[in-house]
C-alpha positions, 0 to 999 in steps of 0.5 A: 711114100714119094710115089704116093705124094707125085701121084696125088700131085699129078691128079693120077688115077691109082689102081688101089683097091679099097677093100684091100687097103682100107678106109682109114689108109685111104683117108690118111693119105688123102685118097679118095676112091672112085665109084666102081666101073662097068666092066669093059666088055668087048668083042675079039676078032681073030683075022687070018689070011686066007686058007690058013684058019685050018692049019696048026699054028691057027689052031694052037693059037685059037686054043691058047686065046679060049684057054686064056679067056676062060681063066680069066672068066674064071677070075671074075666075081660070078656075081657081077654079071647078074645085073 
């Protein structure tokens, strides 16, 4: 648990979801969790070169980007959006 010991030590921020390890394991090592964030929410802008939005590689592109953001929508609690 070194790396443990030289995150505290530094003042670092873990990605350690409570739920997962649990009060008493936070507590035993001197954790404290921080209070829930809003979700980062930002707008993607796709910028092309001129005339080439209707070629192949674009398309594919376009549809890798939509497939990967709807996973990952998917992912997502569908409740944390009805605030």
């Amino acid at each position: 648990m070194a790396w443990l010991k030289r995150a505290r030590d530094r003042g670092a921020a873990l990605p350690i979801c409570p739920a997962l390890v649990g009060e008493p394991w936070l507590a035993a090592n001197g954790l404290v969790a921080l209070q829930e964030q809003p979700p980062l929410v930002e707008q993607l802008w796709l910028l092309l070169p001129e005339g080439t939005a209707n070629n192949n590689a674009a398309r594919q592109l376009l549809r890798q980007l939509r497939s990967q953001i709807s996973s990952i929508q998917t992912m997502q609690d569908p409740h944390e959006f009805e605030r």
